[in-house]
N, C-alpha and C positions, 0 to 999 in steps of 0.2 A: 489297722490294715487299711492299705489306699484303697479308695474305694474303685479306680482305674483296675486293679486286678482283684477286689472280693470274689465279682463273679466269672472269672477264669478257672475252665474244668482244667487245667493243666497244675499239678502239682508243686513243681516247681516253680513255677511260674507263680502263684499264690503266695509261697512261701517266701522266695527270696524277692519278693514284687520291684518286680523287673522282667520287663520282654524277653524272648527267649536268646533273642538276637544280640542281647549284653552278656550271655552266659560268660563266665569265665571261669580258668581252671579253678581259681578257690570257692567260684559258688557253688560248683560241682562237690568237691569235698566235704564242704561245709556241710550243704545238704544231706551227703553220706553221713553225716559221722552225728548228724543233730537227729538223724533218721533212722539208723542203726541198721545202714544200709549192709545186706551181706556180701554182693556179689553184685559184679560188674561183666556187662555185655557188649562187644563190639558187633555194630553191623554192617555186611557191606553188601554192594549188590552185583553178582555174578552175572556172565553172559548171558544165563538164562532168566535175566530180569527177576531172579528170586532174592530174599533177603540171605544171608551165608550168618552166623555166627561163631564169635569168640568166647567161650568162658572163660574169668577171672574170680577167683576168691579172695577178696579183699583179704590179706594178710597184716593190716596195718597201715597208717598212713604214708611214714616210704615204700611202701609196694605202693601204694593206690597213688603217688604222683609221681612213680617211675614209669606205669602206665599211662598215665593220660599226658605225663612228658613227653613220651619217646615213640610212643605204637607198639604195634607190632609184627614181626615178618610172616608174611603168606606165601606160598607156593600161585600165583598167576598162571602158572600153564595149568592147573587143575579149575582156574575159574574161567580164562578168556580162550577161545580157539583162535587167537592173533600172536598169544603169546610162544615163542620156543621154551623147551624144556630145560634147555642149556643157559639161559639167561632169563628166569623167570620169577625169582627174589624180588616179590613188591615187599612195600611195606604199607601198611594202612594205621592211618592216624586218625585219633575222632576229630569232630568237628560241636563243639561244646554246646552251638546253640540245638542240636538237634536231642540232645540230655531227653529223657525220659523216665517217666517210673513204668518197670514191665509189669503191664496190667493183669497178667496172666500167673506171673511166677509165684512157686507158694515162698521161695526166698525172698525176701526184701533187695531186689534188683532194680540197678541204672542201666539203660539201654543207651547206646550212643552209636551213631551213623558216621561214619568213616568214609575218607579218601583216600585213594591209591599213591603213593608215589613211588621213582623210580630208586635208581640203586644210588644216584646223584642227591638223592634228598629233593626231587622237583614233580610237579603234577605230571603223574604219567600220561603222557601224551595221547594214549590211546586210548585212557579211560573213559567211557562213556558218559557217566559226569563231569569230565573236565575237559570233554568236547562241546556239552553244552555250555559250561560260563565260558570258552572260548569264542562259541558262536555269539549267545548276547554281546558279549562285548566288543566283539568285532560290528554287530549290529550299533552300538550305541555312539562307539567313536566314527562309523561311519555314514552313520545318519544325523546321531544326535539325539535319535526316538527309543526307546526300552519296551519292553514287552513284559504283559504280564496274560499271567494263563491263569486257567484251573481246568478240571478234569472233571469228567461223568465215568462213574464205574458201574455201567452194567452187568449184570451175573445171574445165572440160574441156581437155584435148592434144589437138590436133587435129595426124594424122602422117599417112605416107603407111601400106598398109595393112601388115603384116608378120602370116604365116600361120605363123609360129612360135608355142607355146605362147600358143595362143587362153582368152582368159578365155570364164566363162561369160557369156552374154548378161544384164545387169542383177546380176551376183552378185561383183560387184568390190568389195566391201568389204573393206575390211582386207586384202586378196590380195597376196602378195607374186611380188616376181622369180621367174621369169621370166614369168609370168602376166599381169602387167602392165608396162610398157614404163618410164615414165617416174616410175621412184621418183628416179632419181639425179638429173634435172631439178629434181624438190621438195627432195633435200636441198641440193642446190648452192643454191637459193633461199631454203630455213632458214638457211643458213650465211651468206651475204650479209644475209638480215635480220637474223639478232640481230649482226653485226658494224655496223649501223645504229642500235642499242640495243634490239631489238625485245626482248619475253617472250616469249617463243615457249611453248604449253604440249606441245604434238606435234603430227602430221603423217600421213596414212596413207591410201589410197587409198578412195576411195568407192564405190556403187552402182554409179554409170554405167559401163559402155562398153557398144559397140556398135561396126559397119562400114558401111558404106554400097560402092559400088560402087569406089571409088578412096581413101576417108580409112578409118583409125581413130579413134577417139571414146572417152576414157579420163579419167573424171573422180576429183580428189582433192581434199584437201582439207586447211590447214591452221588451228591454232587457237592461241591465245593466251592468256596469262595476265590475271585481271582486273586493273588497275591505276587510276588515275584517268581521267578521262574525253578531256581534252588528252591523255595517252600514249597513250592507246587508240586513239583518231581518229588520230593520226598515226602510229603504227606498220601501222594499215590499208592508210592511203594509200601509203604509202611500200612495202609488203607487196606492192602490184597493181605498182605502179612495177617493181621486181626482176621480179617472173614473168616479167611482159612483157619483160624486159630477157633474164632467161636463156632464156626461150624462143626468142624471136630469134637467141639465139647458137648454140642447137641447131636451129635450119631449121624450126621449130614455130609452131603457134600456140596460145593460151593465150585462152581465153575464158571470161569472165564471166557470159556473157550466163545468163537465169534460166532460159530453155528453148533446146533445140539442137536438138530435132526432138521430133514430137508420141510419144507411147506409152511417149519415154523419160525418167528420173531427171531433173529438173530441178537446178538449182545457186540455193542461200541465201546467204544473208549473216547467219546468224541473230547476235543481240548477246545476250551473257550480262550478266544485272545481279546486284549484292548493296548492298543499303542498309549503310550504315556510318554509325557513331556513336561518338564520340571512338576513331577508329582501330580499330574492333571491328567486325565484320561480325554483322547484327543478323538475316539473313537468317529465323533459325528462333528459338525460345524454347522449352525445354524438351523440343527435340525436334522440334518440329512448326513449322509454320513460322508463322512471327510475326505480329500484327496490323497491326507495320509494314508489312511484305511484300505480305498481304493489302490493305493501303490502295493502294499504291503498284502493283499489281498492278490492282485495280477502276481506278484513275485510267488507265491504258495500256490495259485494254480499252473502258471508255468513246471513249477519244480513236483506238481503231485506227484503223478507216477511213481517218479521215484521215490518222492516218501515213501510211498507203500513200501518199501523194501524195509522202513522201520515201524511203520505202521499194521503192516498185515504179514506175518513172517512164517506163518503156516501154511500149508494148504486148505484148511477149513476154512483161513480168510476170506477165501475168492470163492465160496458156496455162498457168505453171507454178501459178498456183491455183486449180488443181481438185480435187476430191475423189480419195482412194484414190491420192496420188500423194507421200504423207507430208511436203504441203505444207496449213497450215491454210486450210479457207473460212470456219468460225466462230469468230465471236468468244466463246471462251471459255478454261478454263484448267484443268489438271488437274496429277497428279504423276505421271512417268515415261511421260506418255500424248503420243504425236507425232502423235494428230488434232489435237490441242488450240494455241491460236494460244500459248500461251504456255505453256511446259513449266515444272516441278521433276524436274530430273535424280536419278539416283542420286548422297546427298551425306556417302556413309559415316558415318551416323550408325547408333551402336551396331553397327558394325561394324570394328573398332580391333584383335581379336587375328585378323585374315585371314593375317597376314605372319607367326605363331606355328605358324597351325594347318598353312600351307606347309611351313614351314621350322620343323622341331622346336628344333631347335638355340638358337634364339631368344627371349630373353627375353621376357613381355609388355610389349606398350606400352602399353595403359591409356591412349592418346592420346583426347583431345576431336580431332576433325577437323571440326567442324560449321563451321570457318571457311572451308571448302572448298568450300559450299554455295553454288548462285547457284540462278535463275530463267534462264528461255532465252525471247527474242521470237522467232518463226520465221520469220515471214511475210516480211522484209527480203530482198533480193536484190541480187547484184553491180552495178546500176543506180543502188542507194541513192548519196545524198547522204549520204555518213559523216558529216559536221559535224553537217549537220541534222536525220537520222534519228535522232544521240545525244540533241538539242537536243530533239527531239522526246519521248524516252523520259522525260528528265529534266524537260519541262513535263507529259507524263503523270505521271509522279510526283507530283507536287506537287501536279497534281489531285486524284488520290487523296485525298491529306490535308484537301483542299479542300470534298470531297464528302459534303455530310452524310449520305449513306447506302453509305459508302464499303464499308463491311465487310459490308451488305448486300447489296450488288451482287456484289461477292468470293464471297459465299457462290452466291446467285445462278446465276452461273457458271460455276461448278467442276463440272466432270464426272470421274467416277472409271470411265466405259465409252468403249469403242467410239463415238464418236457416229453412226460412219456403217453400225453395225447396222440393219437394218430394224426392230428389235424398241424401239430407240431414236429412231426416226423423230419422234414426240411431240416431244422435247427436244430434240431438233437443230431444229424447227421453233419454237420459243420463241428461241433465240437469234440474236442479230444478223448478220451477213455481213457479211465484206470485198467491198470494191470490184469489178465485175467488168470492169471496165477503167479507161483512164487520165482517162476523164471524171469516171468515176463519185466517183474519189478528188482530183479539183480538186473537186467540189462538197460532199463531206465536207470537203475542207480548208474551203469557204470557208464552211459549214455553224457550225464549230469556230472558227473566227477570234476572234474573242472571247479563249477562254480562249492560244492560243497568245499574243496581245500583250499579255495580262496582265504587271503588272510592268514594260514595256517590253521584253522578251522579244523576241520575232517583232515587225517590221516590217510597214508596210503592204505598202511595194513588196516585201518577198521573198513575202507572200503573195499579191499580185495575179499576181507576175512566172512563181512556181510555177503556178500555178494557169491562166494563160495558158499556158505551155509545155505542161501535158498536155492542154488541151483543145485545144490546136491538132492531135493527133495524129487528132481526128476519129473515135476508137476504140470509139464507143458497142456498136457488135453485131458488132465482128471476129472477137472469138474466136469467137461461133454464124453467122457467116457463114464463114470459112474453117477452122474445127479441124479438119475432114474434108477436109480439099484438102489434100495431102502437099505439093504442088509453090504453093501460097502461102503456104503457110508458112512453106517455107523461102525465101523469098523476102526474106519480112517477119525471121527468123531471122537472114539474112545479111547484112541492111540495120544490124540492130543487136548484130550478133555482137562488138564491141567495145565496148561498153557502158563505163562508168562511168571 
């Protein structure tokens, strides 16, 4: 065995040593039939950003490569609200590098991730994964730069209540056993994803908990490496899939949702980016961070608002954006600062002999790490539309580049304070605002339409269809009508406490 994949948890991937990215239809087979595989799964992912499947019972080898031949036909008006009923014959075909063994099944099952196409045999237009490899590549022939993301999944455990070793109220970060209840829940769920091929980058519990009269309330959080934009999206989706999965099997619940009750820690979905250029993360120049970065950065705050339309798609979203709640309401950008709608984290830059000055014993390393370097959007929440929310970052981008006052705008809005000092009050009032519900951010979207179907890009029907969904929510003054009512809140809380 090469020893490049001994220590790879992805099964396939060990076995047929080879990337997942070379899969092909016979190593998929192979794998089946040296595996004694019984049963074959399609996955795909419906409007409501959940995973849908197919069964297959492997009958034999001409059945098993008449399926991963051909697909197979779905009904799309029962998945997308864009589609009519009278012409809604998709078909969904896998896509071989996303092969998996399902970690859950007691049959010996292959999982495989699927795209849509239309009745023409071509990527349906509307599909929300095939609006995002439209957007990057519209990004890349028209810059020249690519984009690579990854994701944070925050989530609450919702258990029965246990008065052993109480956390403290909101001071559950990073807290370990026994203080917090459900680490072993998050690693069995690590372990399961990257046996899927996910990056996993760690894992550790977050701000939240709290009790209420009969539950506990115990939120975590995992995060991931940046990778291309396709592995990042679908290591997400497939990420909720598992929780949900091993939650269930522990008597639990596992929620997304952006808020869980008013006063307390809400839950993101923040997506980290790095501009890349011939395989090189362009993030900073000399230190400081780039003019790329800066373009591509003014072009995603120009376009916020609107994201929100695939970023925050509930009404719970806009309870969790509000001030002093280290979730953004303005549109703007800083470094290291978590008022700010778009962060620069700490990115070890001129910080290279840390592991020296620990550990005496230690040679220096003199390493460049500046490739470790990303940008963080925050405002996104477990409601997002992952396809379209990426689809979205990556036509902000572009924008950016677009904008002939791109690096002025960048400047612009860069704050290096507190915004929500009072001493800063001035400059919070010059700067723009996010959405403050699900209307607000369909009429930014349809505000922005223009630049989103630049290219062919975004669709009409996904923008009408988006755009219809939030405003049908009716959600103009909910949050300043009930944020003060505990008991409709939770109401509205529990209505969409399974989100995305």
């Amino acid at each position: 065995m090469s020893d490049i994949f001994k220590l790879n948890p992805n099964p396939l991937v060990k076995y047929l040593q080879k990337p997942a990215s070379e899969f092909t239809k016979a190593d998929i087979i192979r794998y089946i039939e040296d595996h004694e595989i019984e049963m074959l799964n399609f996955r795909y992912v419906g409007g409501d950003g959940r995973l849908k499947t197919l069964n297959f019972i492997i009958q034999g080898k001409n059945h098993l490569d008449s399926i991963l031949c051909t697909g197979e036909r779905v009904d799309g008006s029962s998945l997308f609200n864009f589609l009519e009923a009278g012409s809604s014959d998709l078909y969904v075909v896998p896509r071989f590098k996303t092969a998996f063994l399902n970690p859950f099944s007691e049959i010996p099952c292959i999982d495989i991730l699927c795209s849509y196409y239309d009745k023409e045999g071509k990527p349906l237009s509307s599909s929300p994964e095939n609006i995002m490899r439209k957007a990057h590549q519209a990004l890349v022939e028209k810059t020249g730069y690519s984009l690579e993301v990854m994701g944070e999944i925050e989530y609450y455990v919702i258990s029965e209540k246990d008065d052993l070793f109480k956390a403290t109220d909101q001071k559950g970060y990073h807290e370990s056993e026994p203080f917090v209840k459900w680490e072993k829940l998050r690693v069995d769920a690590m372990m399961a994803m990257a046996q899927t091929g996910a990056n996993i980058k760690y894992s550790h519990s977050e701000v939240g908990n709290f009790t209420d009269d009969e539950h506990e309330y115990e939120q975590n959080e995992i995060e991931f490496l940046p990778t291309n934009i396709e592995d990042a999206a679908d290591q997400l989706i497939i990420a909720k899939w598992i929780l949900r999965h091993v939650a269930y099997q522990y008597g639990v619940t596992v929620s997304f949702a952006p808020k869980i009750t008013a006063g307390k820690a809400g839950s993101g979905m923040h997506f980290h980016m790095r501009p890349m250029k011939d395989g090189k993360n362009v993030t900073l120049e000399n230190g400081k961070i780039s003019d790329v970065s800066k373009k591509v950065i003014a072009g995603i705050l120009d376009l916020a608002p609107a994201l929100s339309a695939f970023g925050n798609t509930i009404p719970t979203s806009y309870f969790r954006l509000v001030p002093h709640q280290e979730a953004p309401t303005n549109v703007c950008w800083g470094e290291r600062n978590r008022s700010a709608l778009i962060r620069v984290p700490l990115g070890w830059v001129g910080a290279s002999d840390m592991v020296k000055c620990a550990n005496p014993l230690e040679a220096p390393t003199n390493k460049d790490f500046s490739d470790k370097q990303t940008f963080e959007f925050r405002c996104p929440d477990g409601s997002a539309d992952i396809y379209l929310m990426i689809a979205g970052l990556c036509v902000g981008a572009r924008h950016g580049f677009e904008m002939p006052n791109g690096l002025e705008f960048a400047q612009q809005t860069y704050i290096d304070v507190n915004i929500f000092d009072e001493k800063h009050k001035s400059r919070q009032e010059k700067l723009a605002q996010l959405p403050f519900s699900c209307k607000k951010a369909a009429e930014y979207l349809k505000e922005k339409a223009e630049v989103f179907k630049q290219h062919g890009v975004f669709t009409d029907s996904l923008i009408e269809g988006t755009a219809k969904k939030l405003l049908d929510f009716n959600d103009e003054n909910l949050r300043e009508k009930i944020s003060c009512n505990k008991e409709e809140t939770m109401k509205l809380v529990r209505r969409y406490l399974h989100c995305g």
